[in-house]
C-alpha positions as CSV (number, residue, x, y, z in Angstrom):
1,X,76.2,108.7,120.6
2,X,78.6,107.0,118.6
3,X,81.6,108.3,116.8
4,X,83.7,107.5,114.2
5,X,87.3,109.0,113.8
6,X,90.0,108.9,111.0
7,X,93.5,108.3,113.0
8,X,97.2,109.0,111.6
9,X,99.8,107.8,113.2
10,X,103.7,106.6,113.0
11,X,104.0,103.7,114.5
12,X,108.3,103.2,115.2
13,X,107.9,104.1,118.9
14,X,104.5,102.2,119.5
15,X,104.1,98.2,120.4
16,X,101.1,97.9,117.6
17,X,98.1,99.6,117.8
18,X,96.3,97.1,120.7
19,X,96.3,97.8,124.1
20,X,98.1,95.2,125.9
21,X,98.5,93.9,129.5
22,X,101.8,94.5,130.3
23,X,101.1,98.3,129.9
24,X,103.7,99.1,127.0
25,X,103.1,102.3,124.5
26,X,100.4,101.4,122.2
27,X,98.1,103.8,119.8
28,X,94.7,102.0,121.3
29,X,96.0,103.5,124.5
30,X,97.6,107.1,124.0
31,X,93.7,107.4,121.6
32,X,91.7,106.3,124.5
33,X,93.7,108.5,127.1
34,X,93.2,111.1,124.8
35,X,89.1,110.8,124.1
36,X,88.6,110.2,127.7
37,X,89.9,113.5,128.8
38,X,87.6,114.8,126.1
39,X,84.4,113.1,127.2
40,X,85.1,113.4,130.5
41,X,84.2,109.4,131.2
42,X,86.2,106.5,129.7
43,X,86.3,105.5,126.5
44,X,86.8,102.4,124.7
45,X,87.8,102.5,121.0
46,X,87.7,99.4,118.2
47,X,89.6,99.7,114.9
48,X,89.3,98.9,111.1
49,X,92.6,97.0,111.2
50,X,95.1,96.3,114.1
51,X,98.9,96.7,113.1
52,X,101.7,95.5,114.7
53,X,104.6,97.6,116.0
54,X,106.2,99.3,114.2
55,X,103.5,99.5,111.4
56,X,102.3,103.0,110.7
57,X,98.5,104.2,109.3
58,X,97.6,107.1,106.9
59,X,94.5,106.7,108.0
60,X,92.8,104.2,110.2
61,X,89.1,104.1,111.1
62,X,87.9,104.0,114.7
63,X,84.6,104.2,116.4
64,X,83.6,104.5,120.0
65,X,79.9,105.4,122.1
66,X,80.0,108.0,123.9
67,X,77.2,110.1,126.7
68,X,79.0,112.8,125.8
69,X,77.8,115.2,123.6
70,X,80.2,117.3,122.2
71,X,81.2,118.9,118.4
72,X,82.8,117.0,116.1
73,X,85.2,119.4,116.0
74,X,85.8,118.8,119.6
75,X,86.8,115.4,119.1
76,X,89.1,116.3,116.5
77,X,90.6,119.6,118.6
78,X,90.5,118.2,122.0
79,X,91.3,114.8,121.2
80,X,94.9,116.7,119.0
81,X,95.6,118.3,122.3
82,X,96.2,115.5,124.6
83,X,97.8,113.3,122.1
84,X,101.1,113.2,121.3
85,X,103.3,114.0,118.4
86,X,102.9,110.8,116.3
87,X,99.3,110.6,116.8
88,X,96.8,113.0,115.3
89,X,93.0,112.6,114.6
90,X,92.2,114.2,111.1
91,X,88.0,114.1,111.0
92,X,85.2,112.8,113.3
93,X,81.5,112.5,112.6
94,X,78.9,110.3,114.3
95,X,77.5,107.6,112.7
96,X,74.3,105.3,113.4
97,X,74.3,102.6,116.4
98,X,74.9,99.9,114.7
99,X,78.4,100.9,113.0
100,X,81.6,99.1,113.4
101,X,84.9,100.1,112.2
102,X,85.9,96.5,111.9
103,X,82.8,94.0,111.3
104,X,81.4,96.8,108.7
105,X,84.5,97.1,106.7
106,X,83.7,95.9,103.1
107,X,87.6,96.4,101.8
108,X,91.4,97.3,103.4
109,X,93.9,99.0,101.9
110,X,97.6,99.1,102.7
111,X,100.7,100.6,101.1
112,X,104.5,98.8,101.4
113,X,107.0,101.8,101.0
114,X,110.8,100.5,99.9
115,X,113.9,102.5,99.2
116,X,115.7,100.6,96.9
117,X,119.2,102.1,96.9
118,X,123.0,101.3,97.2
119,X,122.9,103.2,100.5
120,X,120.9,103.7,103.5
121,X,118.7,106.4,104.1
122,X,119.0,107.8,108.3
123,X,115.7,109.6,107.5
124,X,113.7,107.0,105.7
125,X,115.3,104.4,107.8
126,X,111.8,104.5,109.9
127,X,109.4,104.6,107.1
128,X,110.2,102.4,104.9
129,X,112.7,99.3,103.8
130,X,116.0,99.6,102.6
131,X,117.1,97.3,99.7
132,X,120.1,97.9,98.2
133,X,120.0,95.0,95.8
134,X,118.1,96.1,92.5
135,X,114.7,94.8,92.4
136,X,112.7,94.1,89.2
137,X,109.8,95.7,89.6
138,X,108.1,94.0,86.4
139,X,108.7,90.4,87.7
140,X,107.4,90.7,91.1
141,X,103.9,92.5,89.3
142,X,103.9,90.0,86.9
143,X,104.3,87.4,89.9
144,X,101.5,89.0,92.0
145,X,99.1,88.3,89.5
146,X,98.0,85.0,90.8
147,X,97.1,86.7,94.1
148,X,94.3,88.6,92.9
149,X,91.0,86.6,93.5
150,X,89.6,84.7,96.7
151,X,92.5,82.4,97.6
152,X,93.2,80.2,100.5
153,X,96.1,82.6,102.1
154,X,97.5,80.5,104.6
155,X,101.4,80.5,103.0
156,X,101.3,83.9,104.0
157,X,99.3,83.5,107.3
158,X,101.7,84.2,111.2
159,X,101.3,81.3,113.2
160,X,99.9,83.7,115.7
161,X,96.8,84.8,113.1
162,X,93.2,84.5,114.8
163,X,91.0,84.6,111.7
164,X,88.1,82.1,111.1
165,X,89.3,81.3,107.8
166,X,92.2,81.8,105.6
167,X,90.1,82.8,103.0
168,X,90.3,85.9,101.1
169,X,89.9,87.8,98.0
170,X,92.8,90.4,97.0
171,X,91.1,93.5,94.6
172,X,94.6,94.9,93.3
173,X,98.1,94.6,94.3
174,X,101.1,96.2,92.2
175,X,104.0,97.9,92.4
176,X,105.1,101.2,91.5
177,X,108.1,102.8,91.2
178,X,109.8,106.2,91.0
179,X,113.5,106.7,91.1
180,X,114.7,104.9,94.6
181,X,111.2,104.1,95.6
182,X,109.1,101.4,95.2
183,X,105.5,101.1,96.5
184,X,103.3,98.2,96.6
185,X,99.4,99.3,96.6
186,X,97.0,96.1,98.1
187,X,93.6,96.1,98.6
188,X,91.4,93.1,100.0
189,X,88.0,92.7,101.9
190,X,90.2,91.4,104.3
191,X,93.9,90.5,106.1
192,X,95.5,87.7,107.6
193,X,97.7,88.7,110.2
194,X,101.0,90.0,108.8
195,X,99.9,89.0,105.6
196,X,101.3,92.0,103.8
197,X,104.6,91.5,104.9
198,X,104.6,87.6,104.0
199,X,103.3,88.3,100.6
200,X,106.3,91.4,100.4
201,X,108.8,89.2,101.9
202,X,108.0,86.6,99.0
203,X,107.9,88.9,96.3
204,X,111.1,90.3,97.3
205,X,113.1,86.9,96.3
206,X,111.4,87.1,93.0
207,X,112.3,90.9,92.6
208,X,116.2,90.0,93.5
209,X,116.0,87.4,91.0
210,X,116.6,84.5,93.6
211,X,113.5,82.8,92.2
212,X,111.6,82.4,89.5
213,X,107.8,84.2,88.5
214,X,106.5,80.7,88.9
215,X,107.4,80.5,92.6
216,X,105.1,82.3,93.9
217,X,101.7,80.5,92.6
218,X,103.4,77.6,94.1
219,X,103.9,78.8,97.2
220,X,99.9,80.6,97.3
221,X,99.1,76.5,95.9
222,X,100.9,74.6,99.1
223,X,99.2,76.6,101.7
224,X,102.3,76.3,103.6
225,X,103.6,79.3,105.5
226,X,107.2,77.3,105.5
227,X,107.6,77.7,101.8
228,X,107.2,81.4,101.1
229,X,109.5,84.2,101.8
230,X,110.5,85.9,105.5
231,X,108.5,88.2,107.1
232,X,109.1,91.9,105.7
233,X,110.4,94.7,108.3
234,X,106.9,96.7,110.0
235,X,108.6,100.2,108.9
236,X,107.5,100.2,105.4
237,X,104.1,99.0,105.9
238,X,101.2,101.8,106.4
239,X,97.4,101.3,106.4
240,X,95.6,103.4,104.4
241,X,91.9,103.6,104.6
242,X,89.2,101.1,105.1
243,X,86.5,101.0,103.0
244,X,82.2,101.5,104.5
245,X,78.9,100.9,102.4
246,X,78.3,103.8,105.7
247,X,80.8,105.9,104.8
């Protein structure tokens, strides 16, 4: 069989969502502890999108193939039981065999929380970024513009990015706010790694004023990562939902 799973999780106290080597906490890990006990026989899980740590999903789409034949509701139940508190499996179904969370994506979607505010937050400190310069809002949407489309990403590509091409085309991104909190909505067939936060980071000099609307095309036009903005923090970025033709 082979299942497919909707994952939540808040990522502050997990090393990003693959498994890694060295052994540290990561989701992959505390999810495949967790459906193992459940099938009784390992299990290996892929994802729609990894995320670094820090870096928190609403809803992130996994699949795995089990012998195991169990309820759906059993891998949603069973799986809750052994995970812990920042983890949590909302839905399971099985799909057909030749499903992949990642390869049969069509579309990703991510959210960029900010509190925009004179004074820290201790309880949003986790979840999202504190600015407390004001941020204009209109001029970083009217900037972002020139992002929708297929564009060569690379300004906004990590050095330590693995994908074949730096390619890709942006459905919507804009910005939203209501009272202290801002929220950028960004959806794209695909990511570059921490391309989100480059793109943020960027569009955060605009919104402080410290550059002009302009900037930013020319920064998306020199395909140099050297030229655009830092790297926004992981705690305000959450994945949403990936998007199936199967689905």
């Amino acid at each position: 069989m082979k299942i497919v799973l909707g994952v939540e999780y808040l990522g502050t106290n997990f090393h990003g969502w693959q498994r890694q080597k060295s052994g540290v906490r990561t989701v992959q890990q505390v999810v495949e502890e967790a459906l193992s006990r459940v099938a009784d026989e390992q299990i290996q899980v892929f994802c729609c999108g990894r995320t670094d740590a820090g870096v928190h999903a609403v809803e992130q789409i996994i699949h795995f193939e089990t012998t195991a034949r169990r309820q759906q509701k059993a891998w949603v139940f069973g799986g809750n039981v052994n995970l812990p508190s920042d983890v949590n499996f909302l839905w399971a179904r099985e799909v057909a065999d030749d499903f992949h969370a990642r390869f049969n994506a069509i579309a990703r979607q991510y959210n960029y929380k900010i509190h925009n505010t004179k004074t820290r937050s201790a309880l949003l400190a986790a979840h999202s970024l504190w600015q407390p310069m004001p941020l204009d809002v209109q001029a970083m949407n009217t900037a972002a513009e020139c992002l929708l489309g297929e564009h060569d990403f690379s300004a906004f590509q990590s050095s330590l990015c693995q994908a074949k091409s730096p390619i890709k085309t942006i459905e919507f991104i804009h910005f939203t706010k209501s009272g202290e909190h801002i929220i950028l909505d960004i959806k794209a067939n695909a990511f570059l790694h921490r391309m989100v936060r480059n793109i943020v980071g960027t569009l955060l000099k605009i919104g402080r004023g410290e550059r002009e609307i302009g900037w930013l095309k020319t920064v998306l036009d020199s395909k140099q990562r050297q030229n655009a903005g830092s790297t926004a923090a992981p705690q305000g970025l959450y994945f949403v939902k990936g998007f199936y033709h199967q689905l």
